[in-house]
N, CA, C and O atoms as a GROMACS GRO file, in nm:
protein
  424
    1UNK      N    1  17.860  10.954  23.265
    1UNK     CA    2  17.825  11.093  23.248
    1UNK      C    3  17.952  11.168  23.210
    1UNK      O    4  18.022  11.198  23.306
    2UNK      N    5  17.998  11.207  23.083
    2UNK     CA    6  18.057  11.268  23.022
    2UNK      C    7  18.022  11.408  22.991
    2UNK      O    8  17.950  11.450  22.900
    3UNK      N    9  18.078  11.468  23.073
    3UNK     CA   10  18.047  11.631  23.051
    3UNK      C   11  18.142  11.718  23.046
    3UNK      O   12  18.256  11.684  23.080
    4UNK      N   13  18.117  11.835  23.008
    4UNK     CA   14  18.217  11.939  22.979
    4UNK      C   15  18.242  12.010  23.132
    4UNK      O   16  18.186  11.960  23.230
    5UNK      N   17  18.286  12.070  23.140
    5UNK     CA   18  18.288  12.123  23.299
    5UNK      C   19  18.131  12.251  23.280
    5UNK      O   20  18.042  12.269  23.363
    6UNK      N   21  18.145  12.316  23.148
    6UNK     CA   22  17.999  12.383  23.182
    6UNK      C   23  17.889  12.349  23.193
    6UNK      O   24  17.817  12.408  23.274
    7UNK      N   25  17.833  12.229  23.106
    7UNK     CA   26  17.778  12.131  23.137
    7UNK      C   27  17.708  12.132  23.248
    7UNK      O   28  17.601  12.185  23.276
    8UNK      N   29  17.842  12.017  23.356
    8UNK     CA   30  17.817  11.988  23.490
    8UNK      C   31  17.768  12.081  23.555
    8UNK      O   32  17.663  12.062  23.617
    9UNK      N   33  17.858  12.253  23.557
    9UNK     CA   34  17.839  12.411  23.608
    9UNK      C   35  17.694  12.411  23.608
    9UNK      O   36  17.632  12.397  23.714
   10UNK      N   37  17.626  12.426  23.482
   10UNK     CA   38  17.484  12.431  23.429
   10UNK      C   39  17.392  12.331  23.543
   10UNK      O   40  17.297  12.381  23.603
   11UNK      N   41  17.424  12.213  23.560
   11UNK     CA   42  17.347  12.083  23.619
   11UNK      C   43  17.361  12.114  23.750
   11UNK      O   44  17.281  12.064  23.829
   12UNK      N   45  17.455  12.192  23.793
   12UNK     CA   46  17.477  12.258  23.944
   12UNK      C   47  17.397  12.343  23.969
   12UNK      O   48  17.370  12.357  24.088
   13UNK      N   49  17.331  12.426  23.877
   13UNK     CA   50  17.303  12.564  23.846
   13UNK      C   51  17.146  12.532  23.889
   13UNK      O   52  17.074  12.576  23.980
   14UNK      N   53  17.126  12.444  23.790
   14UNK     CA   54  16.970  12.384  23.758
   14UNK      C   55  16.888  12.314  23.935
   14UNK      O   56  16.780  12.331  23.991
   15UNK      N   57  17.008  12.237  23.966
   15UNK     CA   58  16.997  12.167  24.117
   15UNK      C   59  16.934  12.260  24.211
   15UNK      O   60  16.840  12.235  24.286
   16UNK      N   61  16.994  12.364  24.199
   16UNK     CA   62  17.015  12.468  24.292
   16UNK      C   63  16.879  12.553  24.317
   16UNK      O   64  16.824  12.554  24.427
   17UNK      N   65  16.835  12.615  24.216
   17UNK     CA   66  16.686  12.572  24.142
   17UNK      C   67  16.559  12.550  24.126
   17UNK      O   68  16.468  12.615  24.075
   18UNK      N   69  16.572  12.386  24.211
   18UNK     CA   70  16.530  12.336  24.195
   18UNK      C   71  16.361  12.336  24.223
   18UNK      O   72  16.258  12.293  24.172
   19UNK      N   73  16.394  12.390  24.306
   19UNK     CA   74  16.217  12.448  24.401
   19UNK      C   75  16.157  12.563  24.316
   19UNK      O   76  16.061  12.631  24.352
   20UNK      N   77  16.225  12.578  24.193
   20UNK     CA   78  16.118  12.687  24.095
   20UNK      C   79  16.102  12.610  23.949
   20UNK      O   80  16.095  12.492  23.912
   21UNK      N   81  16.101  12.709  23.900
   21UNK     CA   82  16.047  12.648  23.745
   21UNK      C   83  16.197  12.738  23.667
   21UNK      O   84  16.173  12.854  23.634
   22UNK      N   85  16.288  12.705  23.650
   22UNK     CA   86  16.382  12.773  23.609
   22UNK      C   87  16.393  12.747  23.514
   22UNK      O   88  16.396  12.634  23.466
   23UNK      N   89  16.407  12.909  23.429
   23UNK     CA   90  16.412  12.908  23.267
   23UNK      C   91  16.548  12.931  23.221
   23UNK      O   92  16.634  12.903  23.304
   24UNK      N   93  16.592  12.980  23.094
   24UNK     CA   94  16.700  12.979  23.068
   24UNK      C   95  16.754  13.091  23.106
   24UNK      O   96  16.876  13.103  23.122
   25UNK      N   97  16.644  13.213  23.131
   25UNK     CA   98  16.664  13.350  23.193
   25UNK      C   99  16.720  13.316  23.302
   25UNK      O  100  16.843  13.324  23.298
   26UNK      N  101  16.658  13.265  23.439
   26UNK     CA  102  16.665  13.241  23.531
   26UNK      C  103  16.826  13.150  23.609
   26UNK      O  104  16.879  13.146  23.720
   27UNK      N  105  16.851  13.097  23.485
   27UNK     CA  106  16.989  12.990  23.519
   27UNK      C  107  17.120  13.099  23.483
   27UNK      O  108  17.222  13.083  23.550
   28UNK      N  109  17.118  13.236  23.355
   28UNK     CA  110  17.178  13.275  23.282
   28UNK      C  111  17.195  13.438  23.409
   28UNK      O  112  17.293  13.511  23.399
   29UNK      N  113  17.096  13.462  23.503
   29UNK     CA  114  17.103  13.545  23.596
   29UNK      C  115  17.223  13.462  23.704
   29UNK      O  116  17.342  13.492  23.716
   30UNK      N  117  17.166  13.381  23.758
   30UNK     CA  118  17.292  13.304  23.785
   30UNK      C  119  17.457  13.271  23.781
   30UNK      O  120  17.550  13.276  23.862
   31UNK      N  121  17.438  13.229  23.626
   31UNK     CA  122  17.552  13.225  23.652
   31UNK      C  123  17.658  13.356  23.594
   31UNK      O  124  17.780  13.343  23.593
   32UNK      N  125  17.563  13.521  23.534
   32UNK     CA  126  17.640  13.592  23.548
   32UNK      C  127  17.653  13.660  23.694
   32UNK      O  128  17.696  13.774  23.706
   33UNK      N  129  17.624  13.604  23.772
   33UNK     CA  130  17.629  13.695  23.899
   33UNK      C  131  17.735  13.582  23.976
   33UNK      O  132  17.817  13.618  24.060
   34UNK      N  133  17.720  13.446  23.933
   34UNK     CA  134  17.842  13.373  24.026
   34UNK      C  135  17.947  13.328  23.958
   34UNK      O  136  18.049  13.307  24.023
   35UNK      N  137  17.948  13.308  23.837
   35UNK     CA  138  18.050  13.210  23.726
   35UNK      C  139  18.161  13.291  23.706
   35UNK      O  140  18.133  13.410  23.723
   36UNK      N  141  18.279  13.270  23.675
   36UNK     CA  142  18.412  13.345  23.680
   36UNK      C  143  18.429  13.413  23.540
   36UNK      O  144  18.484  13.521  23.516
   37UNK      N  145  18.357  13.308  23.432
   37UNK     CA  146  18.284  13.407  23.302
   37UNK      C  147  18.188  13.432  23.232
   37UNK      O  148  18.101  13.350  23.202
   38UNK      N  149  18.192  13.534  23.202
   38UNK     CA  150  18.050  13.549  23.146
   38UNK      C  151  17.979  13.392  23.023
   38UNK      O  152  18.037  13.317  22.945
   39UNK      N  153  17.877  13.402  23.054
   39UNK     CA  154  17.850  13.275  22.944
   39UNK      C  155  17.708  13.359  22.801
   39UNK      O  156  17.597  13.411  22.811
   40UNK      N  157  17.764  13.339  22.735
   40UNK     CA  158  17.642  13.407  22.623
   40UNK      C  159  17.543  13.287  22.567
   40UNK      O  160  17.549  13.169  22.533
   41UNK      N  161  17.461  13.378  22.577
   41UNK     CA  162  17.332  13.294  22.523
   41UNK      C  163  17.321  13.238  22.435
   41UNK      O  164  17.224  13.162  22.433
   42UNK      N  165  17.414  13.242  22.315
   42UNK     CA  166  17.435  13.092  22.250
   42UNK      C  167  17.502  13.019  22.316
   42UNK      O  168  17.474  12.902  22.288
   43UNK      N  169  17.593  13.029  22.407
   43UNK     CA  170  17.640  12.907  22.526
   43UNK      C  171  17.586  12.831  22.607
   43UNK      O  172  17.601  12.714  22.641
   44UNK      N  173  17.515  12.919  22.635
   44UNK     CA  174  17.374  12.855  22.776
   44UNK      C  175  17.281  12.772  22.675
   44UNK      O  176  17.233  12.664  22.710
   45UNK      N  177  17.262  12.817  22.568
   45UNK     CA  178  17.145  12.735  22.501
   45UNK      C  179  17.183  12.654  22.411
   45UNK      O  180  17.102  12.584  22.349
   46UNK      N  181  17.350  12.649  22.382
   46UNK     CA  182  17.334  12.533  22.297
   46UNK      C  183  17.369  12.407  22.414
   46UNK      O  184  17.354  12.287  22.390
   47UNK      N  185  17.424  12.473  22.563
   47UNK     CA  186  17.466  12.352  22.666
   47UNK      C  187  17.309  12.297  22.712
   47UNK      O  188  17.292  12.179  22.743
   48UNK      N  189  17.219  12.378  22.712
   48UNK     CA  190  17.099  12.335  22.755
   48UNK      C  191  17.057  12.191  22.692
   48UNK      O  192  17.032  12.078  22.733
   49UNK      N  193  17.067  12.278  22.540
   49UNK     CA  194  17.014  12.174  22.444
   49UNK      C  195  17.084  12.054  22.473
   49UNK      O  196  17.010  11.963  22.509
   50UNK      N  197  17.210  12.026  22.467
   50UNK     CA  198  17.289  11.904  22.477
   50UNK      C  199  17.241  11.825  22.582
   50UNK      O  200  17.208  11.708  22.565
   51UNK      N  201  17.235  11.904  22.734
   51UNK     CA  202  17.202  11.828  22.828
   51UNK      C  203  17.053  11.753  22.815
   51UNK      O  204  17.020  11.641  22.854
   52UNK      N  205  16.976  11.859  22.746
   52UNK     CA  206  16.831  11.774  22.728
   52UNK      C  207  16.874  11.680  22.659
   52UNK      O  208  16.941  11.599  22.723
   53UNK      N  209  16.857  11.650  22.511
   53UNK     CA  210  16.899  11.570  22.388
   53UNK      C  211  16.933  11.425  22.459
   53UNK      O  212  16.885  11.314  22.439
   54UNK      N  213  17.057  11.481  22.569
   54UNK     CA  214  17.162  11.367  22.641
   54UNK      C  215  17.108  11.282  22.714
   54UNK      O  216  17.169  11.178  22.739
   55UNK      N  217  16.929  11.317  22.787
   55UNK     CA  218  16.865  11.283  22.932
   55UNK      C  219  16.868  11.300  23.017
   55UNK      O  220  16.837  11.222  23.106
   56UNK      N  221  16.919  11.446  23.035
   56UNK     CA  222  17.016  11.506  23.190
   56UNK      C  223  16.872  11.595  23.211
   56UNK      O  224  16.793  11.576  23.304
   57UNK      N  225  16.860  11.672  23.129
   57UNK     CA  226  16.716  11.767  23.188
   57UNK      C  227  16.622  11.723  23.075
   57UNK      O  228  16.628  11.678  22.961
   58UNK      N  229  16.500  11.770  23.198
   58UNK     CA  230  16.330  11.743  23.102
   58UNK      C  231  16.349  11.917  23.107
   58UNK      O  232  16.407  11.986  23.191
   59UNK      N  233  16.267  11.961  22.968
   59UNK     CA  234  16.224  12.054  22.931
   59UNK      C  235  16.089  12.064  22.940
   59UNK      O  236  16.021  11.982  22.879
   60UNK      N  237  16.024  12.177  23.026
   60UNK     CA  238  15.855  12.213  23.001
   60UNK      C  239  15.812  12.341  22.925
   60UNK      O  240  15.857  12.442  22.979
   61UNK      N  241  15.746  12.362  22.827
   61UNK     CA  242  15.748  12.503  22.803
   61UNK      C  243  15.654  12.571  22.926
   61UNK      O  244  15.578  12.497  22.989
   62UNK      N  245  15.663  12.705  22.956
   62UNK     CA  246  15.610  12.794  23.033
   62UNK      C  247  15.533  12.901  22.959
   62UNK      O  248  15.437  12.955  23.015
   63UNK      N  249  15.567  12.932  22.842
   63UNK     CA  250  15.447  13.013  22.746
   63UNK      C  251  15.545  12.991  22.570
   63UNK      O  252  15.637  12.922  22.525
   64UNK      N  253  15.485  13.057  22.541
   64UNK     CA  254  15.505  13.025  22.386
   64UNK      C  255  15.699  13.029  22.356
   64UNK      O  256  15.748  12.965  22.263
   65UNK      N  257  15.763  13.092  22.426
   65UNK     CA  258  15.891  13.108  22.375
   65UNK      C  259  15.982  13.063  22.509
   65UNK      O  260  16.095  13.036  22.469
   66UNK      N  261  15.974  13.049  22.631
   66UNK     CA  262  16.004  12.996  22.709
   66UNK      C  263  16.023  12.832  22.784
   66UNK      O  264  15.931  12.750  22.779
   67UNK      N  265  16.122  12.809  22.836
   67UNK     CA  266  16.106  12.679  22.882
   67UNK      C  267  16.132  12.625  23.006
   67UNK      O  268  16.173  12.525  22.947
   68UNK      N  269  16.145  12.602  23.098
   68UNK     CA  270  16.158  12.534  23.206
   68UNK      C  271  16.262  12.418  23.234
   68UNK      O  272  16.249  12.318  23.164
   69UNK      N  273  16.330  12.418  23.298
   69UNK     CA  274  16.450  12.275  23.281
   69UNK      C  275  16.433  12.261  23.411
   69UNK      O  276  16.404  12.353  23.487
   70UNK      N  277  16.460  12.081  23.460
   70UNK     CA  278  16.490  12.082  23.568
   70UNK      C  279  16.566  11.934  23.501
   70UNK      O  280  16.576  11.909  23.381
   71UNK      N  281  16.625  11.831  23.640
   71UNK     CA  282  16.707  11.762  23.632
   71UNK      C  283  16.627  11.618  23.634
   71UNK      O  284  16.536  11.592  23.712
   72UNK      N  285  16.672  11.544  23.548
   72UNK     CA  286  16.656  11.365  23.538
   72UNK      C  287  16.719  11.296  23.673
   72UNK      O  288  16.784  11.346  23.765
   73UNK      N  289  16.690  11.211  23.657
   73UNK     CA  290  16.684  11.098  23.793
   73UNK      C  291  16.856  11.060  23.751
   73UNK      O  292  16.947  11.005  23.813
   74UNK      N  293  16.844  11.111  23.633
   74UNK     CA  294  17.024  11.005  23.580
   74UNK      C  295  17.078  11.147  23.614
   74UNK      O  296  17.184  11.134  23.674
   75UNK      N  297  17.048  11.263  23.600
   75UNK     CA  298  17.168  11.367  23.588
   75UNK      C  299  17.182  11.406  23.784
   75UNK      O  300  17.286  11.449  23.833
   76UNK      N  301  17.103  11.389  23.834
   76UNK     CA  302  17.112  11.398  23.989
   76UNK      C  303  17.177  11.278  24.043
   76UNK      O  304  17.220  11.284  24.158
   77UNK      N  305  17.188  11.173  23.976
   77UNK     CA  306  17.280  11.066  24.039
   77UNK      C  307  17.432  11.071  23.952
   77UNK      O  308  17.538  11.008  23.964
   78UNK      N  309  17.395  11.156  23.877
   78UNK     CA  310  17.566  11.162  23.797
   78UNK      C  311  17.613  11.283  23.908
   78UNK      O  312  17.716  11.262  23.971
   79UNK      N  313  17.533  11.420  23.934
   79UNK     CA  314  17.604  11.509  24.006
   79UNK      C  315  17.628  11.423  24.126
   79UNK      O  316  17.750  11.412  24.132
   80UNK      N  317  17.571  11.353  24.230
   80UNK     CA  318  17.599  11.297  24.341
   80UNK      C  319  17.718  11.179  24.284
   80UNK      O  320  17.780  11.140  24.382
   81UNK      N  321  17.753  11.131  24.192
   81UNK     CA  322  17.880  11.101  24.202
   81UNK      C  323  17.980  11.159  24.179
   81UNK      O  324  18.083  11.145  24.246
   82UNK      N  325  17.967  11.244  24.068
   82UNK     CA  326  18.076  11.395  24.075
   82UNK      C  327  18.112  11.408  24.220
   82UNK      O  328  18.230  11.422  24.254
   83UNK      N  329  17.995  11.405  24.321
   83UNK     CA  330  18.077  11.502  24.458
   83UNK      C  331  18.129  11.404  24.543
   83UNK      O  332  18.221  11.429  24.622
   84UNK      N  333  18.066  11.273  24.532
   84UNK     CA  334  18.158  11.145  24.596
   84UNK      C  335  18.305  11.203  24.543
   84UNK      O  336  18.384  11.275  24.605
   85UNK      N  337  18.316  11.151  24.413
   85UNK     CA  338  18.453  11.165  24.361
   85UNK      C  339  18.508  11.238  24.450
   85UNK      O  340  18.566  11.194  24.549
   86UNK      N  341  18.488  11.410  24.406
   86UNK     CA  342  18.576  11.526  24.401
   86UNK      C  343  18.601  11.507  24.530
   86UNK      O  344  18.717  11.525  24.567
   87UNK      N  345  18.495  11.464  24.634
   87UNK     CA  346  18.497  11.486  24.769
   87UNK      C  347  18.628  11.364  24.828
   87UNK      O  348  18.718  11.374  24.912
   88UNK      N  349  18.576  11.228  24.718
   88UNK     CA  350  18.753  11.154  24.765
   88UNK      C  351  18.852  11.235  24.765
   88UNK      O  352  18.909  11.286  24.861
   89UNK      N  353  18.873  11.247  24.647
   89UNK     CA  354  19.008  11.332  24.572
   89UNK      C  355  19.054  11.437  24.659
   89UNK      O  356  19.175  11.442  24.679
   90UNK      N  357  18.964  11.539  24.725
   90UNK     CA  358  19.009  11.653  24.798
   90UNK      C  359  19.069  11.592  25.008
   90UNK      O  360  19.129  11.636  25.106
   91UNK      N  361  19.008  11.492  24.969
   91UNK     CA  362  19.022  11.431  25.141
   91UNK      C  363  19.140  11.367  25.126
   91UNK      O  364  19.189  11.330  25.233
   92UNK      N  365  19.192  11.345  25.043
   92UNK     CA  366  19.357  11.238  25.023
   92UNK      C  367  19.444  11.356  25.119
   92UNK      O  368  19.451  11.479  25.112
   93UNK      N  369  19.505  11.253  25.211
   93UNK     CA  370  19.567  11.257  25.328
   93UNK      C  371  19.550  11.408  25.372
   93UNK      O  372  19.619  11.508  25.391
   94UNK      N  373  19.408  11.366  25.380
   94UNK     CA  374  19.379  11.478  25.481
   94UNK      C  375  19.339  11.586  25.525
   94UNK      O  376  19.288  11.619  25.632
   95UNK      N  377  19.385  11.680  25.366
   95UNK     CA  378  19.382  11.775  25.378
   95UNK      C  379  19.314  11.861  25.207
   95UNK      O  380  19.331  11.817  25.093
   96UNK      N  381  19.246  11.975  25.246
   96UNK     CA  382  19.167  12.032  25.108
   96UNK      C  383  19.241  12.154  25.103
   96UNK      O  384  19.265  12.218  25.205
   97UNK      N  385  19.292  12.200  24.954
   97UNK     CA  386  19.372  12.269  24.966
   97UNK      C  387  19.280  12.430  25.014
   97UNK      O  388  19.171  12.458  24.963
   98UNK      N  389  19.355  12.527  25.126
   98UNK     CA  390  19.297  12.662  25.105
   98UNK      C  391  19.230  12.727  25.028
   98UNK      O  392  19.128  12.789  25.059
   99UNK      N  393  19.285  12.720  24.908
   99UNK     CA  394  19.254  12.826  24.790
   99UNK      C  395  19.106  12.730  24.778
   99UNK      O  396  19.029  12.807  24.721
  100UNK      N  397  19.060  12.651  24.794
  100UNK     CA  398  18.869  12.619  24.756
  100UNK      C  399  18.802  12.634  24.841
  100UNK      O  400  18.682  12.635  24.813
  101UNK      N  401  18.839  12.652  24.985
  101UNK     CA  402  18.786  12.688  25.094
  101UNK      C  403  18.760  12.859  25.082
  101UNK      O  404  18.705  12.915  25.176
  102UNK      N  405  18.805  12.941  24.959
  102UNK     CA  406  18.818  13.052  24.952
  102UNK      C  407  18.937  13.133  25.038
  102UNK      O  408  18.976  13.247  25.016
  103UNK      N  409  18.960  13.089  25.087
  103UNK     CA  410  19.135  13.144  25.134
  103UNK      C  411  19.258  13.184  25.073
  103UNK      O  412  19.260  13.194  24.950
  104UNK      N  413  19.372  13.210  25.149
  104UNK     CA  414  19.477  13.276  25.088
  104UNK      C  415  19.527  13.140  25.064
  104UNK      O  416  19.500  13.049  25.142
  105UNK      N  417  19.613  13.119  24.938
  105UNK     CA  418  19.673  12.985  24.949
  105UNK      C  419  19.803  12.988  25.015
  105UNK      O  420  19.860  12.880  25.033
  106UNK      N  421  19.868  13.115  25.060
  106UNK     CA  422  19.992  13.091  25.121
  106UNK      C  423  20.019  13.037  25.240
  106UNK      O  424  20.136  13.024  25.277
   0.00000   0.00000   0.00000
């Protein structure tokens, strides 16, 4: 699973989600209310597209111009190794740095 970091962001987004029918509206409320930048709607929809295309999300339409994404059996076992990883990587000897815990890093 080769992804861009927005990508992955997006597949986090979608996870999260998951208990609705989330459209591209719905993911794009999201991540301007949590993401550090704004993402424009040719961003969101050409990452959408990729991730479908790729086998990461099934697409359903919901009415004539709308669509629905949720996550593949492969893109939920790629995020659950993303967090194995990151989750090694941050536990090396011991310690996770402050600043991701949301803290002061000093």
């Amino acid at each position: 699973m080769l992804l861009s970091g927005f990508q992955r962001d997006l597949l986090f987004v979608i996870a999260g989600l998951a208990e609705t029918d989330p459209s591209g509206s719905d993911i794009k409320s999201v991540l301007d209310a949590d993401y550090v930048r704004d993402a424009s709607h040719g961003t969101l929809y050409r990452g959408l597209g990729h991730l479908h295309e790729e086998g990461y999300l099934r697409k359903h339409p919901i009415d004539g111009r709308t669509d629905s994404y949720h996550l593949t059996d492969e893109a939920e076992a790629g995020l659950r190794s993303y967090l194995q990883w990151a989750t090694n990587h941050l536990a090396r000897d011991g310690a996770v740095p402050i600043c991701l815990a949301g803290g002061d890093q000093r």
